[in-house]
C-alpha positions in Angstrom: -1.7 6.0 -17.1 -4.3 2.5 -16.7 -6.3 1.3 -14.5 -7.0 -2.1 -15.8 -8.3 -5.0 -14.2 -8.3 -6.1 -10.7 -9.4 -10.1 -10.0 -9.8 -10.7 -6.0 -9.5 -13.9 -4.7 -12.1 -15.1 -2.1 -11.1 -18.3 -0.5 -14.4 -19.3 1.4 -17.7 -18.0 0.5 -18.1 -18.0 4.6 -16.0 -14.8 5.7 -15.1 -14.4 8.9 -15.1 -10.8 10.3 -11.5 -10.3 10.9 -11.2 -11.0 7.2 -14.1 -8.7 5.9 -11.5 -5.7 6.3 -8.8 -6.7 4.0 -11.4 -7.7 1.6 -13.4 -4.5 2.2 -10.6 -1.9 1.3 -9.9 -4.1 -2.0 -13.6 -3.4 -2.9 -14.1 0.2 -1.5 -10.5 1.4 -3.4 -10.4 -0.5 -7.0 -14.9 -1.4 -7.0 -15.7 2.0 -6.6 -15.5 4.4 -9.8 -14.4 7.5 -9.3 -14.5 9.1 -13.4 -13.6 12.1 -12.3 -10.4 11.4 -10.9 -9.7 9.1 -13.4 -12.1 7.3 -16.5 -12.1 4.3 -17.0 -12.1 3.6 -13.7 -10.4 0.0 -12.3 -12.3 -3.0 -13.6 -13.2 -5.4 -10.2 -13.8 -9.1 -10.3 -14.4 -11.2 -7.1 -13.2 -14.8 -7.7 -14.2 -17.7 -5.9 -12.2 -20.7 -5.1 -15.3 -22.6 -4.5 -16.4 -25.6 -2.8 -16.6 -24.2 0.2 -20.4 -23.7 0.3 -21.0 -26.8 2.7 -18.9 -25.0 5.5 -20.7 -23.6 8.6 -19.6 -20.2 9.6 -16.6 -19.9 11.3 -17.2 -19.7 15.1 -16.0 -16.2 15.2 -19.0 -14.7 12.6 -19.2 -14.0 9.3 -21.1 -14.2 6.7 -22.1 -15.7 3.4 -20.8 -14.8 0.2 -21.3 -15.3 -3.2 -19.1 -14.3 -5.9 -20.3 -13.7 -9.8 -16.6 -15.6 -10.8 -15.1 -18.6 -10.4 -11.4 -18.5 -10.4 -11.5 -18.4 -14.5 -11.9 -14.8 -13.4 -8.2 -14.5 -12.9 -7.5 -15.2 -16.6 -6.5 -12.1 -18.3 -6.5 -10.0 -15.1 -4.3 -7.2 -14.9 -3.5 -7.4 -11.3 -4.7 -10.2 -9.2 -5.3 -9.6 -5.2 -5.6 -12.2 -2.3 -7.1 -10.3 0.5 -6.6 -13.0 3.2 -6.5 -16.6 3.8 -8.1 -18.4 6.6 -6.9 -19.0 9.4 -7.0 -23.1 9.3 -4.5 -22.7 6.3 -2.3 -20.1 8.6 -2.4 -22.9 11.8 -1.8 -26.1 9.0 -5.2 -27.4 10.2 -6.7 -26.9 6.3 -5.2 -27.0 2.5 -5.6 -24.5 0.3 -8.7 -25.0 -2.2 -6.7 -27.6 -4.6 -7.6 -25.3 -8.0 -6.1 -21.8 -6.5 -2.6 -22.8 -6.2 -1.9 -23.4 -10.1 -4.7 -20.4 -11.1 -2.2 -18.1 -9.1 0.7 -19.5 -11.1 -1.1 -19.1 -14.3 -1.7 -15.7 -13.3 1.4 -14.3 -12.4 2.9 -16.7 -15.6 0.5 -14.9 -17.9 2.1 -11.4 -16.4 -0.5 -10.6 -13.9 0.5 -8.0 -11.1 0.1 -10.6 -8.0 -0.7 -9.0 -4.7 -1.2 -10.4 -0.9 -2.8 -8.7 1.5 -1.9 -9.7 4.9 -2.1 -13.4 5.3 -2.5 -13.8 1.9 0.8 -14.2 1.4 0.3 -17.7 2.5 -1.4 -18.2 -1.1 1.2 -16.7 -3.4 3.8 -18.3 -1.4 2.2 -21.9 -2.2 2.4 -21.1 -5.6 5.8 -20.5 -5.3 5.3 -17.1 -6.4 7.3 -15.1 -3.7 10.0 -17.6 -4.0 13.7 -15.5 -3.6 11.7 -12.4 -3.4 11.4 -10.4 -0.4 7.7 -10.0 1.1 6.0 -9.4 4.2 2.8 -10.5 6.0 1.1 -9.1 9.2 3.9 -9.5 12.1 1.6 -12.4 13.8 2.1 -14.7 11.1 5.4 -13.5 9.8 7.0 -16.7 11.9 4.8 -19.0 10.7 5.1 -17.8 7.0 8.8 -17.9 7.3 8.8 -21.7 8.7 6.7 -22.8 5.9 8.1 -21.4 3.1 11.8 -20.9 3.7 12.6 -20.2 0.5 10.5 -16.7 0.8 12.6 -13.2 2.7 10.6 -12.1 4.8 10.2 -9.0 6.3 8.3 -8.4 9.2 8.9 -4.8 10.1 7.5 -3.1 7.1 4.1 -1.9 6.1 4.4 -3.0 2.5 7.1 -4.5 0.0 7.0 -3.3 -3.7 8.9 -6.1 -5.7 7.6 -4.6 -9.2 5.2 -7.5 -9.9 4.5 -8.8 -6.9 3.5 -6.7 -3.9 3.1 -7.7 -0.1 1.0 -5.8 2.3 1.3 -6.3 6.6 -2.5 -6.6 7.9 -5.4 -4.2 8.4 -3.9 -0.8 7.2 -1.0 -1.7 5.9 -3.4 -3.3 3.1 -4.9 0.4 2.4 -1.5 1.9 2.6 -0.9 -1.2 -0.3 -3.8 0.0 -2.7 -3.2 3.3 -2.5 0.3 2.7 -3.9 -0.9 1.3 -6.6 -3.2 3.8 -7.5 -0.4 6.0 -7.2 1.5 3.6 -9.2 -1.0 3.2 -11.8 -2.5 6.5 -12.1 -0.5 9.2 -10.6 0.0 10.9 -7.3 -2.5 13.6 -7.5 -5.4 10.8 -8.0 -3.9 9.0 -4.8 -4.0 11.7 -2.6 -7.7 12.8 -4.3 -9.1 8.9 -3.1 -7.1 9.2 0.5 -9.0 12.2 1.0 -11.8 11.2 0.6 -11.3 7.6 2.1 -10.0 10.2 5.2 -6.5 8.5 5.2 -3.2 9.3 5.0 -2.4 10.1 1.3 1.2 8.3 1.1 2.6 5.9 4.2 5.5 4.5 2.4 6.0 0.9 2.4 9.3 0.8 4.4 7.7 2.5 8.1 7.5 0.0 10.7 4.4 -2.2 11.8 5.2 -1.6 15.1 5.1 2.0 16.8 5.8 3.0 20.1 3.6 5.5 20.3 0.6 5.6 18.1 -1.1 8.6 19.3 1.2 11.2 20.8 0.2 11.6 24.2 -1.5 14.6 25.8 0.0 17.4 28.0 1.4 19.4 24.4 0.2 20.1 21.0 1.4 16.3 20.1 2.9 16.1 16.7 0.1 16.4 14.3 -0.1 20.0 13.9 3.3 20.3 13.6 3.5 18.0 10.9 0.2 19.4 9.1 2.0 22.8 9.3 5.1 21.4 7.9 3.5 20.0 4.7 1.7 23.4 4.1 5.4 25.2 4.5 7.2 22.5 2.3 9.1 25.7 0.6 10.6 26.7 3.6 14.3 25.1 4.1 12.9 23.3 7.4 15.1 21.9 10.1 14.5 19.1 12.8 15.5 22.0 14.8 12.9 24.2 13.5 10.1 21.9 14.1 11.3 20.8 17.4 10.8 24.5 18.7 7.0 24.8 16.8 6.4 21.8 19.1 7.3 22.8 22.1 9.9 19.9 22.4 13.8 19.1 22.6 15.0 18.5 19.2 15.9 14.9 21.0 12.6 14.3 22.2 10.8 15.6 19.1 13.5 12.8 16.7 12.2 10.4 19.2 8.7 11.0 19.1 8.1 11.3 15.5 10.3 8.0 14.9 8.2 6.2 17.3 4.6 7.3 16.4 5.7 6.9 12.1 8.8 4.7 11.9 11.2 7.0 10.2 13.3 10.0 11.1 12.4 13.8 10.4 14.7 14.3 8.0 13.4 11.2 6.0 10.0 12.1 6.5 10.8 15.3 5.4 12.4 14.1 2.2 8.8 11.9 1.3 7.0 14.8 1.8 8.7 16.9 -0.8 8.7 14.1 -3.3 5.2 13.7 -3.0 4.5 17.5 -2.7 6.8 17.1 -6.7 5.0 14.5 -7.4 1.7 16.4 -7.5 3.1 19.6 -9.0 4.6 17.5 -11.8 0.9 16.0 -12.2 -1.1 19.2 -12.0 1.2 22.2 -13.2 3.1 22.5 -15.9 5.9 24.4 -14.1 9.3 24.1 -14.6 11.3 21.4 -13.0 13.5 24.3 -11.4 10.0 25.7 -9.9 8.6 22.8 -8.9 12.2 22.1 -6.6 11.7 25.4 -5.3 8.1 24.9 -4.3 9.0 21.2 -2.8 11.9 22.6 -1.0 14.3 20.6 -3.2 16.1 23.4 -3.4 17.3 23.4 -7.6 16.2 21.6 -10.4 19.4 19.1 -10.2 18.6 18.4 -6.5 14.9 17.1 -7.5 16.2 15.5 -10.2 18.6 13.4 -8.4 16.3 12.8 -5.4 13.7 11.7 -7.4 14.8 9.4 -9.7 16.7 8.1 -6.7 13.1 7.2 -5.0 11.2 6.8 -8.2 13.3 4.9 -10.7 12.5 7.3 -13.3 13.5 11.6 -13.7 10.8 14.1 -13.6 10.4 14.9 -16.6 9.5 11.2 -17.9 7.5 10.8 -14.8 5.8 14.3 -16.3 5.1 12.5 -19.4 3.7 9.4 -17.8 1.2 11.2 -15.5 0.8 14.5 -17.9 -1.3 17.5 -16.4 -4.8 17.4 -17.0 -7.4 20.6 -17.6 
């Protein structure tokens, strides 16, 4: 497992608010060491693009911001992030700073992880980067991303799109839900859900849940679905049916499908299914059970079931993903 390097590319050194959030959970997850979840700790660089100093700040607030690199920070970063672009680049009122485009290309030539945040998209997709790839961008701008670079799939119902070396995030959240998968990616599940905790998040939204939902907090009258759900990651064991938890809610088994697609953007049984694999994930991490243990404690059932489920999701068996992300005293 690495860490590595993270270079974060800051486009004006005036930031308006609505971009200090994006730019904020880049610093608070990867600037932040945590040794004893995991040592060493990411390495953080904020990058300027530069020559934007003269600028006032932008009508809507914001503050200034000084970076210790230029965009020679990139070189040699292990994963390069754009946070956000502004909003003059989004509308076609203002270029990109002229040096960014080809640094980003260097980058992601050079085998740097590239990453967009929200509107930053709009970067990587100038330098061509997300070209015949799939990718998303907060639902707002999706349209305007799409009509500018054609040549880019986008996706504008997702939270996040994992493409292996490039990653796209929707906005505000979504770009949390982003970072922590690749923690998870880079270090391992249990150090994930460790930071979430502590960030007071959800440890795994996967990227493919909507950006739109129907309801986002259940309304009142009942229990609502979050103890339900809380109780059904603590009995993950149990051979649990939408049937089952329908009742524990005091809903219709209709009503309760309904519900739980419209507040997370997936069905029980697929929520369901992510649980498990994250509750194997972390017993692969943490134990050193057997595999047929571990499926019986992730109510996989038998070993062959959590094998074939996971290397479905994962791309890899348990056991290698064992060996990757081996249990620590």
């Amino acid at each position: 497992m690495s860490a590595g390097s993270v270079a974060v590319v800051v486009i004006d050194d005036d930031v308006p608010f609505w971009d200090l959030y994006e730019l904020g959970v880049v610093c608070t997850v990867f600037g932040i060491p945590h040794h004893d979840l995991a040592a060493p700790w990411y390495d953080l660089r904020l990058c300027s693009a530069g020559g934007t100093s003269g600028l006032p700040v932008p009508a809507g607030g914001g503050f200034a911001l000084r970076t210790p690199y230029g965009l020679e920070g990139l070189a040699g970063a292990d994963t390069v992030i754009v946070p956000s672009v502004p909003e003059a680049v989004i509308e076609g009122d203002r270029e990109l700073p002229p040096e960014l485009v080809p640094a980003l290309r260097r980058a992601a030539d050079d085998g740097a992880r590239m990453v967009s945040l929200c509107a930053g998209a709009f970067a990587l997709a100038a330098a061509g980067i997300l070209d015949g790839r799939r990718a998303t961008a907060h639902w707002m701008h999706a349209g305007q991303l799409a009509q500018q670079y054609p040549e880019v799939r986008i996706d504008d119902s997702v939270l996040y799109v994992d493409d292996g070396d490039v990653l796209t995030s929707a906005g505000v959240t979504a770009g949390l839900d982003l970072c922590l998968h690749l923690v998870r990616r880079d270090l391992g599940a249990h150090v994930a859900n460790q930071l979430a905790r502590r960030l007071v998040v959800p440890a795994h939204r996967t990227g493919g849940q909507a950006q739109f939902v129907e309801l986002a907090v259940p309304a009142g009258g009942d229990e609502g679905l979050a103890p339900v759900l809380q109780w059904a990651t603590e009995h993950l064991d149990r051979p649990l049916t939408v049937e089952d938890l329908a009742r524990r809610a005091r809903m219709s088994p209709r009503t309760f499908f309904r519900r739980l697609q419209a507040t997370t953007g997936t069905t029980p049984l697929q929520w369901l299914l992510t649980q498990r694999l994250a509750r194997a994930q972390s017993l692969l991490e943490s134990t050193t059970l057997p595999v047929e243990r571990i499926g019986e404690l992730s109510g996989l059932g038998t070993g062959a079931n959590l094998r074939r489920h996971f290397t479905l999701h994962f791309g890899v068996t348990p056991s290698e993903y064992r060996r990757a992300f081996p249990a620590t005293a």
